[in-house]
N, C-alpha and C positions, 0 to 999 in steps of 0.2 A: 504494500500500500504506500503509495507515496505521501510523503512530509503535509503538503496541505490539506490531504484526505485527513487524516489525523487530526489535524486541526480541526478542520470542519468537523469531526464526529464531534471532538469533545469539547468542542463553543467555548462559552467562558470560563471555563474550568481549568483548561489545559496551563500548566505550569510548567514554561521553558526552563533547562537550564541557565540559560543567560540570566533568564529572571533572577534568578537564585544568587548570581553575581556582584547583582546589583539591588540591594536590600530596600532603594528607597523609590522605585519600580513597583507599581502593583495594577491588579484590576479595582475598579471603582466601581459601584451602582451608581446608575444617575443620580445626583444631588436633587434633596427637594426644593429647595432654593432655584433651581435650576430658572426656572418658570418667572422668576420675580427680574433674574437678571437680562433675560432676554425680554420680557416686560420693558422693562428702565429705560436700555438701549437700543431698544427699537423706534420708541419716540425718542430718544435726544441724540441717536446719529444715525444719519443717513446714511443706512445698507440696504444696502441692493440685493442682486437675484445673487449674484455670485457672492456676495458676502456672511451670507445669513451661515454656510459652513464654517465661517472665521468664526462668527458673533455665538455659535454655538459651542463651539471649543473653547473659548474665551469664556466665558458661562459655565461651561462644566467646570472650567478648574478655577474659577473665582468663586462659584459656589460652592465646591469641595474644599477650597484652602486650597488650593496647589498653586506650585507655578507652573505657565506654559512655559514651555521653552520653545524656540523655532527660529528658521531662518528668517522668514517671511516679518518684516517690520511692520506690518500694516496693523500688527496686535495692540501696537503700543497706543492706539485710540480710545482702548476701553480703558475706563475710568474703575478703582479698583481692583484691576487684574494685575498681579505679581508676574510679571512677563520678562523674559532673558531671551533678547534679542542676538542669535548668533549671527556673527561675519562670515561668509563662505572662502 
């Protein structure tokens, strides 16, 4: 069976070793908060069609406490999101 067969059986369950590696790595349930931050940001900036998957990731991990981390600098528009904008 190949590698992403595996994955797909065992969905969010599945526990890579890399994970294992890196201890501050995990799976999340959506935050309930979720809903409040995409609320917020939807009336006070202007996103579009192609944004709402930033505004949605920015959302899960400002509602969970987390930081995003990412190439993509376009993050640093949301307004309480912990975001580490990487250089390529």
């Amino acid at each position: 069976m190949a590698c992403y067969e595996q994955i797909y059986r065992a969905g969010p369950t599945i526990r890579s070793p890399l994970f294992e590696l890196a201890p501050r790595v995990r799976f999340l349930d959506e935050p309930l908060a979720l809903d409040e931050f995409l609320a917020r940001w939807s009336s006070e900036l202007d996103i579009r069609a192609a944004g709402w998957t930033d505004a949605y990731l920015a959302a899960f991990a400002a509602a969970s406490g987390c930081r995003l981390v990412a190439f993509d600098g376009d993050f640093a528009c949301y307004p309480a999101l912990e975001f580490l904008h990487l250089k390529a």
